[in-house]
Biopython code that builds the backbone (N, CA, C, O; Angstrom):
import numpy as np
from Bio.PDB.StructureBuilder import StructureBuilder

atoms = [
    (1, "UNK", "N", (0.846, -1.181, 0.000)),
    (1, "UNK", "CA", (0.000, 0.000, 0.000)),
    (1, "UNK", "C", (0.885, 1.236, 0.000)),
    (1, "UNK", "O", (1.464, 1.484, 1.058)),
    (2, "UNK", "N", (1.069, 2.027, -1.011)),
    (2, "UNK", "CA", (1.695, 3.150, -1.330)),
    (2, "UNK", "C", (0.940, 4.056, -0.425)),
    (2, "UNK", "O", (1.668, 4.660, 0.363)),
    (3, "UNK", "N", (-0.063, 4.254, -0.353)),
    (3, "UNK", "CA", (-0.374, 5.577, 0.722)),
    (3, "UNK", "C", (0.283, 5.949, 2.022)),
    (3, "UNK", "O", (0.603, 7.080, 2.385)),
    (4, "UNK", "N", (0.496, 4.308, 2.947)),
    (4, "UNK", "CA", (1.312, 4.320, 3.594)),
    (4, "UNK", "C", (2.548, 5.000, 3.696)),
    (4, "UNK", "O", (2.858, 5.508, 4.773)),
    (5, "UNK", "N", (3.462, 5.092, 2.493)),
    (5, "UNK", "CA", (4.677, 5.996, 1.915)),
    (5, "UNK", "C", (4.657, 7.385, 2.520)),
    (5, "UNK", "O", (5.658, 8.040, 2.812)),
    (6, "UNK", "N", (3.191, 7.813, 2.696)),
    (6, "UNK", "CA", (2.943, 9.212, 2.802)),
    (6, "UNK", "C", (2.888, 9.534, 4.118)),
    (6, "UNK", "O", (2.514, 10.606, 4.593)),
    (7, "UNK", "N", (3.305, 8.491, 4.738)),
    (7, "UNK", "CA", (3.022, 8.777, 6.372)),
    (7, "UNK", "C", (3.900, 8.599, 7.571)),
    (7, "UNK", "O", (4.255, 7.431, 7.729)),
    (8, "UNK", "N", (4.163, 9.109, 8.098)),
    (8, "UNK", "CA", (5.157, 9.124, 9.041)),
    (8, "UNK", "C", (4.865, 9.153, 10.585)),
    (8, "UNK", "O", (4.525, 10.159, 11.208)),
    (9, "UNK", "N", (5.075, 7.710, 11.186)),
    (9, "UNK", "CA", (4.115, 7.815, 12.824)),
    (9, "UNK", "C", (5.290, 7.573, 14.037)),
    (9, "UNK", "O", (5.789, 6.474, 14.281)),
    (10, "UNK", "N", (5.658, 8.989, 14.824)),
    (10, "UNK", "CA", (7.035, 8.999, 15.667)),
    (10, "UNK", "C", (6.100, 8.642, 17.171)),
    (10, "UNK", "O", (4.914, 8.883, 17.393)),
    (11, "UNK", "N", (7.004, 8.067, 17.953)),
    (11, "UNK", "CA", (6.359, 7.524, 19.156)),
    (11, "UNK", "C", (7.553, 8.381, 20.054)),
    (11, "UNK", "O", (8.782, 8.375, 19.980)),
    (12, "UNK", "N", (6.747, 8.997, 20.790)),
    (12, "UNK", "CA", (7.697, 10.520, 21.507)),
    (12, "UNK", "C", (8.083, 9.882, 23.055)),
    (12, "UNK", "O", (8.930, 10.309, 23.840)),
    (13, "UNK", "N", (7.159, 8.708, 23.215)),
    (13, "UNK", "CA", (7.305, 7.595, 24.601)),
    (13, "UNK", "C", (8.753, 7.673, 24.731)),
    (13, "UNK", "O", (9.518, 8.145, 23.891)),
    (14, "UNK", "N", (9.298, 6.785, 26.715)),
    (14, "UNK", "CA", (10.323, 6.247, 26.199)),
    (14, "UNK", "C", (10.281, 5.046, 25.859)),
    (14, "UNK", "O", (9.242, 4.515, 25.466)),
    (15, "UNK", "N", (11.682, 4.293, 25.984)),
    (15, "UNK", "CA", (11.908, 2.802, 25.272)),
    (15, "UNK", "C", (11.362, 2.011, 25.603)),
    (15, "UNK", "O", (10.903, 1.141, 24.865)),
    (16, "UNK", "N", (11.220, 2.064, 26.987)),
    (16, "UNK", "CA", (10.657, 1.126, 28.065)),
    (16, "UNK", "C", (8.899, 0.915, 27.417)),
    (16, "UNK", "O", (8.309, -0.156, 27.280)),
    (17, "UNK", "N", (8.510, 1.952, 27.186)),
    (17, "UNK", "CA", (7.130, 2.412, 26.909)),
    (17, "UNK", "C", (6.810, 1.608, 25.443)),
    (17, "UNK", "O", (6.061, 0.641, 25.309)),
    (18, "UNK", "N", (7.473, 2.185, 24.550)),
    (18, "UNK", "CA", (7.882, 1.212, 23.494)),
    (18, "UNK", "C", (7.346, 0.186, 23.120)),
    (18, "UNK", "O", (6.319, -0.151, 22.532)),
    (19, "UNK", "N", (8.626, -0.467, 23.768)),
    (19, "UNK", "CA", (8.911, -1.950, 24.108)),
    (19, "UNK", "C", (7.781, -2.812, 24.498)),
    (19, "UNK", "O", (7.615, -3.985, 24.162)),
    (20, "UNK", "N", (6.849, -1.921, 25.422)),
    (20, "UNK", "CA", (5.926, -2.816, 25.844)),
    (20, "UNK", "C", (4.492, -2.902, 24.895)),
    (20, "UNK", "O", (3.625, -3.775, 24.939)),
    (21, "UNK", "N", (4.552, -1.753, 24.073)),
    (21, "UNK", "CA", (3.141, -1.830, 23.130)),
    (21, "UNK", "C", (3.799, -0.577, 22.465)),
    (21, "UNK", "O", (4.260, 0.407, 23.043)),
    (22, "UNK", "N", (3.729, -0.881, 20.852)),
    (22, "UNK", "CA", (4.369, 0.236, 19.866)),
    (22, "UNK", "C", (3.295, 0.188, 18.970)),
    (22, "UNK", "O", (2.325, -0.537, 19.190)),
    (23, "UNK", "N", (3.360, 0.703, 18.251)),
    (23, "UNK", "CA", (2.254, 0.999, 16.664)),
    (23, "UNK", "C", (3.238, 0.572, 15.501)),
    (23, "UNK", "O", (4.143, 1.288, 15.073)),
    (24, "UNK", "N", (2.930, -0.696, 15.053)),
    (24, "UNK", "CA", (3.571, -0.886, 13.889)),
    (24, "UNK", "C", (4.092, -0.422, 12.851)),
    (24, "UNK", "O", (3.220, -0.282, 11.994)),
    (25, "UNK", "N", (5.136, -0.096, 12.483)),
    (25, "UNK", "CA", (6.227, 0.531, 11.249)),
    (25, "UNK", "C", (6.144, 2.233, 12.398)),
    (25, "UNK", "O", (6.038, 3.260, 11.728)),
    (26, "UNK", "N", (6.186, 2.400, 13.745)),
    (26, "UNK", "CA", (6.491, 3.731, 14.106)),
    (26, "UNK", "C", (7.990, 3.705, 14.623)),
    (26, "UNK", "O", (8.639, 2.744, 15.036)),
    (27, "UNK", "N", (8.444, 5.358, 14.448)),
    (27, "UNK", "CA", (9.606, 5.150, 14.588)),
    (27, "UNK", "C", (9.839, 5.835, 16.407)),
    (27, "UNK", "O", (9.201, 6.865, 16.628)),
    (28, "UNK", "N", (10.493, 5.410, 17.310)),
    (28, "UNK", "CA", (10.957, 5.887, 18.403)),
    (28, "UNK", "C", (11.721, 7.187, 18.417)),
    (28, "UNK", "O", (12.798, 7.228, 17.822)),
    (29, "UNK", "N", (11.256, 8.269, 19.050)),
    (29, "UNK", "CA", (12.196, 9.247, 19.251)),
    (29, "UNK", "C", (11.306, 10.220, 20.211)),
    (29, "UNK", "O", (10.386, 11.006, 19.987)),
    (30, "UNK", "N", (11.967, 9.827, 21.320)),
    (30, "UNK", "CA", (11.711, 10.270, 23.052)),
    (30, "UNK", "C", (11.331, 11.620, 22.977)),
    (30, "UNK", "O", (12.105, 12.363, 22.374)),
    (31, "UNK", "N", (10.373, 12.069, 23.428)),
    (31, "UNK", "CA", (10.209, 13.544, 24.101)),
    (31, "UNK", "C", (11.238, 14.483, 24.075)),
    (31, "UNK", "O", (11.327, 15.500, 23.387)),
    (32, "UNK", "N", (12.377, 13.803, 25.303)),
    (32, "UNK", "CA", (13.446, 14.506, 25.341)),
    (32, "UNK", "C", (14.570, 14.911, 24.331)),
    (32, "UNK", "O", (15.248, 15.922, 24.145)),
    (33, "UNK", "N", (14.476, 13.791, 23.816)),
    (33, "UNK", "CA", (15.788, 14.132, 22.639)),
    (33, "UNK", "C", (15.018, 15.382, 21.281)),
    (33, "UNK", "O", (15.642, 16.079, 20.481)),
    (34, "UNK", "N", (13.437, 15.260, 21.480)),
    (34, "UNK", "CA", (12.751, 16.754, 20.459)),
    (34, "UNK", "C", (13.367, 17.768, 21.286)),
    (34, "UNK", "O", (14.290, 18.475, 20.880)),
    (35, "UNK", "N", (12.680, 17.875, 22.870)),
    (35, "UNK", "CA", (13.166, 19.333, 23.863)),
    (35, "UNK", "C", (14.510, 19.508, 23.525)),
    (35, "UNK", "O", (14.795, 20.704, 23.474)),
    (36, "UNK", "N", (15.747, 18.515, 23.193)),
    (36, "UNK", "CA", (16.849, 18.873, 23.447)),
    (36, "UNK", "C", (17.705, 19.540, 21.988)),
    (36, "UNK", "O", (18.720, 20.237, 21.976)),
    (37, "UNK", "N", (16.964, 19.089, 20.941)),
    (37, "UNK", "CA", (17.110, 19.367, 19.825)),
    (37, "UNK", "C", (17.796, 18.172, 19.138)),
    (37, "UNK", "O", (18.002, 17.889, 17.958)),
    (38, "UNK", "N", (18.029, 17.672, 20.123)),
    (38, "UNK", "CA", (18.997, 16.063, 19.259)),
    (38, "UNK", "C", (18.318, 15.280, 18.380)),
    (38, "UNK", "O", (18.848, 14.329, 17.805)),
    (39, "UNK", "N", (17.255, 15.586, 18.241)),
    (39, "UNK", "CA", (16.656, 14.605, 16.822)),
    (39, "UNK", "C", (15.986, 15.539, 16.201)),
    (39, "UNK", "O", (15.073, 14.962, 15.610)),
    (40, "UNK", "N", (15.917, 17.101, 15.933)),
    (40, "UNK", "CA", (15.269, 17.469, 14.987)),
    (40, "UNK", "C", (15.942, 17.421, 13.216)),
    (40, "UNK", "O", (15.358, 17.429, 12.132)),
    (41, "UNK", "N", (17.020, 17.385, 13.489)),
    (41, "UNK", "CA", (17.914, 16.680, 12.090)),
    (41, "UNK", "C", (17.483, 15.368, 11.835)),
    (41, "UNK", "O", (17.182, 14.996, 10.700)),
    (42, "UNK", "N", (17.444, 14.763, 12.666)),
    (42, "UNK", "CA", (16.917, 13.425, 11.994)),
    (42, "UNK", "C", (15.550, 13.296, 11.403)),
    (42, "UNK", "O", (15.382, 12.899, 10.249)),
    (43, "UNK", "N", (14.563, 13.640, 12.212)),
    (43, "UNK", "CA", (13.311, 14.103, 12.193)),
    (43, "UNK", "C", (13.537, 14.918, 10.545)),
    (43, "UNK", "O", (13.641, 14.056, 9.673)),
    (44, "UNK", "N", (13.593, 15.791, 10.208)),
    (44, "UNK", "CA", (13.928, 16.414, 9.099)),
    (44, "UNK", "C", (14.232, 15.231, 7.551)),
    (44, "UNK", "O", (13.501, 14.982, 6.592)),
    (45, "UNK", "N", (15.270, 14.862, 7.822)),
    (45, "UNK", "CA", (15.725, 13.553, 7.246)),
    (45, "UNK", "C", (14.908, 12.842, 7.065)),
    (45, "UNK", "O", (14.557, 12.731, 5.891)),
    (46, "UNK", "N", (14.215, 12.032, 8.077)),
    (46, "UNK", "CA", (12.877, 11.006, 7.840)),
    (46, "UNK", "C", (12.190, 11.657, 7.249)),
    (46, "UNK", "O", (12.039, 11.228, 6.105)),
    (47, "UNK", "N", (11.489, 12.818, 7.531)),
    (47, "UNK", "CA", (10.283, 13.340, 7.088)),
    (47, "UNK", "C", (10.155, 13.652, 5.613)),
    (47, "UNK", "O", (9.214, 13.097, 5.047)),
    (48, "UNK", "N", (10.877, 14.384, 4.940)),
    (48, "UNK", "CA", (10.754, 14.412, 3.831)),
    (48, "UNK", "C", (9.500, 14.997, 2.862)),
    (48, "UNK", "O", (9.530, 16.218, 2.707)),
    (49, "UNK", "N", (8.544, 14.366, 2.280)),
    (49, "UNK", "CA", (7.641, 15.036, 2.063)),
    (49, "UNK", "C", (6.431, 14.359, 2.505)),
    (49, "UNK", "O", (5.417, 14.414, 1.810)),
    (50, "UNK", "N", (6.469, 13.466, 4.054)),
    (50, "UNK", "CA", (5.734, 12.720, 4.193)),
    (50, "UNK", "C", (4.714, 13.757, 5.533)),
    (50, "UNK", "O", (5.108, 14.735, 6.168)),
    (51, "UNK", "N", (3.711, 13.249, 5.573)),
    (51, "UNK", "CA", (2.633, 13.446, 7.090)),
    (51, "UNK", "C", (3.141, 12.768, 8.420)),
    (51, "UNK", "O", (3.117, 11.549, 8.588)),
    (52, "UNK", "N", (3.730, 13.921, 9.603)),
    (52, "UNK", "CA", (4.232, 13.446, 10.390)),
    (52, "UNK", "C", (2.909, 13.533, 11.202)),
    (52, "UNK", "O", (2.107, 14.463, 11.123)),
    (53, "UNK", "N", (2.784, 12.351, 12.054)),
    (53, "UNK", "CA", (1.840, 11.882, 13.095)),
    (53, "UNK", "C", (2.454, 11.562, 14.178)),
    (53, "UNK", "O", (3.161, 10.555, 14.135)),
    (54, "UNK", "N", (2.327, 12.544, 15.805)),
    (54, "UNK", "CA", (3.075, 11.849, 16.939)),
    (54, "UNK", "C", (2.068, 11.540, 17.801)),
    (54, "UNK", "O", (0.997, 12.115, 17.990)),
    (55, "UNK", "N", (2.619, 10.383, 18.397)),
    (55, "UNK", "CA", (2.000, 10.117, 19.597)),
    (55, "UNK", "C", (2.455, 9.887, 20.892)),
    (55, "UNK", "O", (3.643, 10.183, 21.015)),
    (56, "UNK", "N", (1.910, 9.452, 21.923)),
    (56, "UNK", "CA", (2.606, 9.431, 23.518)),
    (56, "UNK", "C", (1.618, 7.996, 24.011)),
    (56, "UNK", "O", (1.145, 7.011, 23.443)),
    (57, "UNK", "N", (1.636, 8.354, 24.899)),
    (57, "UNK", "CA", (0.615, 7.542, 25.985)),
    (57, "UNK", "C", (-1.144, 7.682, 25.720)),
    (57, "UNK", "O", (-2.122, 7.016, 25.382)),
    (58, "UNK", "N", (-0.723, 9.092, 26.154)),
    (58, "UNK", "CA", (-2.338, 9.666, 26.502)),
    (58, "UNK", "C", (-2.926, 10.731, 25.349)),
    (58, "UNK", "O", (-4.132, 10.901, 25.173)),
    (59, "UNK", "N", (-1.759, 11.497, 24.507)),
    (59, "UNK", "CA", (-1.566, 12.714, 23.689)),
    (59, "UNK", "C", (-1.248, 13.708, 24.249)),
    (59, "UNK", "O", (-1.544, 14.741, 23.649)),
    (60, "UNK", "N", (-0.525, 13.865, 25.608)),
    (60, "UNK", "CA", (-0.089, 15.030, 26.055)),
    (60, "UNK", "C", (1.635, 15.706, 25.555)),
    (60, "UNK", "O", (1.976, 16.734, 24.970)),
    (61, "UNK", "N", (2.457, 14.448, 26.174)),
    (61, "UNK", "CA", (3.784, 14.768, 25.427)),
    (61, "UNK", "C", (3.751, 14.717, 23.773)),
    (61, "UNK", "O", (4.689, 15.331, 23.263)),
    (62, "UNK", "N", (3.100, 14.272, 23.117)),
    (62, "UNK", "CA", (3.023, 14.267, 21.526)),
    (62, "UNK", "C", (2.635, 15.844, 21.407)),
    (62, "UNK", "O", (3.253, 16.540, 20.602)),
    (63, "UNK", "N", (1.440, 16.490, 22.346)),
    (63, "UNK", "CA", (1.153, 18.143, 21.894)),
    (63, "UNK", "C", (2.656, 18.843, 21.969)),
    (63, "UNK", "O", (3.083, 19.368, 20.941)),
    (64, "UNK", "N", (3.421, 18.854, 23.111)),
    (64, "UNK", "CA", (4.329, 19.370, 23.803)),
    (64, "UNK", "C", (5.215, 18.966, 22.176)),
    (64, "UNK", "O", (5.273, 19.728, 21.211)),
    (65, "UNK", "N", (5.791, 17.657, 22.259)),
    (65, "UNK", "CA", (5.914, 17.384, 20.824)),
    (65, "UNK", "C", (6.160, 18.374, 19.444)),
    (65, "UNK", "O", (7.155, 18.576, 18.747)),
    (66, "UNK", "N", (4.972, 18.808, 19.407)),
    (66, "UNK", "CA", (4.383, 19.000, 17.964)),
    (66, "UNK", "C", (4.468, 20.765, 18.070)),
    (66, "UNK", "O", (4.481, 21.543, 17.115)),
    (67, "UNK", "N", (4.521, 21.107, 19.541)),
    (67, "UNK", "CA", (5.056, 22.654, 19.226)),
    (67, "UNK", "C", (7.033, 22.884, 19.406)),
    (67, "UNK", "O", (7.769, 23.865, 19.299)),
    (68, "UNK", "N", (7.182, 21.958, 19.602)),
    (68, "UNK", "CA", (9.022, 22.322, 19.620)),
    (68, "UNK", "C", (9.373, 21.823, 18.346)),
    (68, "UNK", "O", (10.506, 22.138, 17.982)),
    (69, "UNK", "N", (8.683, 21.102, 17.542)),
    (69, "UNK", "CA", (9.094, 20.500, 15.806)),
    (69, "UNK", "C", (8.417, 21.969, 15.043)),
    (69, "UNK", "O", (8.587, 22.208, 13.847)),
    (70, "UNK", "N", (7.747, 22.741, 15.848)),
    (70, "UNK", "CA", (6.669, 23.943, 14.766)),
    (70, "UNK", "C", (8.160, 24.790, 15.077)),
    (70, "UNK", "O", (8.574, 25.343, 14.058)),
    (71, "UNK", "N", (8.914, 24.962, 16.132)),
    (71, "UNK", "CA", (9.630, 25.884, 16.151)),
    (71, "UNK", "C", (10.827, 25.962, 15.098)),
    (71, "UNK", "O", (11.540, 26.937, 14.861)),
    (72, "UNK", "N", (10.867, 24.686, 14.525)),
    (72, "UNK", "CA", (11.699, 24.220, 13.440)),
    (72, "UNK", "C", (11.455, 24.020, 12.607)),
    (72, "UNK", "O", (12.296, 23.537, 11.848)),
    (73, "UNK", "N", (10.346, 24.217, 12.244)),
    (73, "UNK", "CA", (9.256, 24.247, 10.557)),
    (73, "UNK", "C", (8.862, 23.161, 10.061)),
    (73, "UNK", "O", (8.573, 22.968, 8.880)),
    (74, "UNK", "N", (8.824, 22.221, 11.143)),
    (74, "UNK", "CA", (8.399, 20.807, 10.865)),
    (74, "UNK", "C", (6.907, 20.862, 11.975)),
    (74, "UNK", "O", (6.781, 20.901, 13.199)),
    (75, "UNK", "N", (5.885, 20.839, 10.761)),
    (75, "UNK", "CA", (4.166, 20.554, 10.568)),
    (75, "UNK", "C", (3.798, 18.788, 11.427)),
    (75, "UNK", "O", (4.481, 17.812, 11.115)),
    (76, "UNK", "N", (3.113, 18.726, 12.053)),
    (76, "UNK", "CA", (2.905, 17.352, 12.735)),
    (76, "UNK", "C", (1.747, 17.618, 13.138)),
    (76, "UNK", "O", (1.438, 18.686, 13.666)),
    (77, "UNK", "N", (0.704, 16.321, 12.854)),
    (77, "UNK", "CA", (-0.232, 16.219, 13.711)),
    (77, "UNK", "C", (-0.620, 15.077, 14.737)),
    (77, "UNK", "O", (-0.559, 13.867, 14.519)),
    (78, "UNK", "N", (-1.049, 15.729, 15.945)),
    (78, "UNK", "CA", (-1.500, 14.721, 17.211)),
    (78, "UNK", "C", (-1.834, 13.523, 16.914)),
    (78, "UNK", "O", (-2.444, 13.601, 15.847)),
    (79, "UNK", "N", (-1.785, 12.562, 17.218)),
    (79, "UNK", "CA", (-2.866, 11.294, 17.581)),
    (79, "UNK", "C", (-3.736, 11.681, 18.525)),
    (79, "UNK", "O", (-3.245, 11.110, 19.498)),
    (80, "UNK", "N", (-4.636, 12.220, 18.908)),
    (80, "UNK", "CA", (-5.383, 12.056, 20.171)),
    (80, "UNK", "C", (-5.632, 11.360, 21.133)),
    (80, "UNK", "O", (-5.889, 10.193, 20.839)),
    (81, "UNK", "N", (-5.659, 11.593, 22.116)),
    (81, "UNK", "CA", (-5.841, 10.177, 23.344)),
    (81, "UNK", "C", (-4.684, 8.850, 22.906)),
    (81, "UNK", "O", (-4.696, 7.690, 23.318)),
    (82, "UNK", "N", (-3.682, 9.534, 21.889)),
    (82, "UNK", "CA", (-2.376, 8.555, 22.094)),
    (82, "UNK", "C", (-2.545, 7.154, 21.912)),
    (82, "UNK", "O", (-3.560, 6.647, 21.435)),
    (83, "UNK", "N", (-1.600, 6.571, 22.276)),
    (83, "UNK", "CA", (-1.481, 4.529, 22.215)),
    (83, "UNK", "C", (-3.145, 3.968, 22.743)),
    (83, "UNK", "O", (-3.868, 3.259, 22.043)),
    (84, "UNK", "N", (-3.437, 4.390, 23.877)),
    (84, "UNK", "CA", (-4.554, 4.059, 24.693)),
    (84, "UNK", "C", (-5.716, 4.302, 23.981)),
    (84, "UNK", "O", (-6.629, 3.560, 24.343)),
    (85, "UNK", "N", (-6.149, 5.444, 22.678)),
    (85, "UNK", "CA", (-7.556, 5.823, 21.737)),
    (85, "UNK", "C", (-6.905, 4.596, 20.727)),
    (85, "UNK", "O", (-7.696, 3.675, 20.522)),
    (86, "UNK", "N", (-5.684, 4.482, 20.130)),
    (86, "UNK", "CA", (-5.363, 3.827, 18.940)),
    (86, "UNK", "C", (-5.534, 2.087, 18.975)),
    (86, "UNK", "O", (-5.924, 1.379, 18.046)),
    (87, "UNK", "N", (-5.000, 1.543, 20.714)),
    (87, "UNK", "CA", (-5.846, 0.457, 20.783)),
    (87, "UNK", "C", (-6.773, 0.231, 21.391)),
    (87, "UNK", "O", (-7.000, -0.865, 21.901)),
    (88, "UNK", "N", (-7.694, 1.478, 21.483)),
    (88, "UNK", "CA", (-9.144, 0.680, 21.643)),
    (88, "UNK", "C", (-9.994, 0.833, 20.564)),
    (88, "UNK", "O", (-11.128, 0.355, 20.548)),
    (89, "UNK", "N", (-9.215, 1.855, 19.119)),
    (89, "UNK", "CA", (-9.790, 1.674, 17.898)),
    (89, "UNK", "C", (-9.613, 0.388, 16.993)),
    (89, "UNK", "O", (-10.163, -0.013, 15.967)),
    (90, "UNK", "N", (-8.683, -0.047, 17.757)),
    (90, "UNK", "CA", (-7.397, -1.433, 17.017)),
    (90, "UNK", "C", (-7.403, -0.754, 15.687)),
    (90, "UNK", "O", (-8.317, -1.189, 14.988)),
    (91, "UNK", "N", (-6.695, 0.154, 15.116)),
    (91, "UNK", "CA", (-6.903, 0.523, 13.979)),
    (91, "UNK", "C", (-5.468, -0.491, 12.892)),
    (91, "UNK", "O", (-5.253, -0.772, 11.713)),
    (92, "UNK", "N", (-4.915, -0.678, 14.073)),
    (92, "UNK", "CA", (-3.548, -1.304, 13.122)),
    (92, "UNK", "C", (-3.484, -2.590, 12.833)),
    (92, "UNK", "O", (-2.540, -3.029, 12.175)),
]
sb = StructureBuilder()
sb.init_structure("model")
sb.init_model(0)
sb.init_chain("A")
sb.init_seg("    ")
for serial, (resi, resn, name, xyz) in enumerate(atoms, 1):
    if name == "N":
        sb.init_residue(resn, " ", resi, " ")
    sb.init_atom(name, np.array(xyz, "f"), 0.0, 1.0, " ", f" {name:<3s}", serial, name[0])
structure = sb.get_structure()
């Protein structure tokens, strides 16, 4: 499925968090390392001309998220209600 191509789903959790329930084909990159600036180059790199989608737990650190990537001109939108809305939609 090529549409997929168009999409990009970062899990802002940490590893631990991860590890224990992830969203299939998402890529890991912690809260902290956005606040710190250490992955907005990478972030950049992945993204490309794709739809970045973050998520957290609940959707709180994914908001927090999605305004320190705006400060760098990288566009993202929420998951809402996070891992916890996504499996009780089982959407994956």
């Amino acid at each position: 499925n090529h549409s997929s191509n168009k999409i990009l789903l970062i899990d802002v959790r940490n590893q631990i968090e991860h590890n224990e329930c992830s969203i299939s084909g998402s890529k890991l990159i912690p809260l902290s390392d956005i606040e710190s600036g250490e992955a907005i180059k990478k972030i950049k790199n992945f993204a490309g001309q794709k739809n970045l989608y973050i998520f957290c737990q609940s959707g709180k650190r994914s908001l927090t998220a999605i305004k320190h990537l705006k400060k760098f001109g990288i566009n993202a939108i929420n998951i809402e209600g996070g891992i916890q809305a996504w499996n009780k939609q089982k959407l994956y």
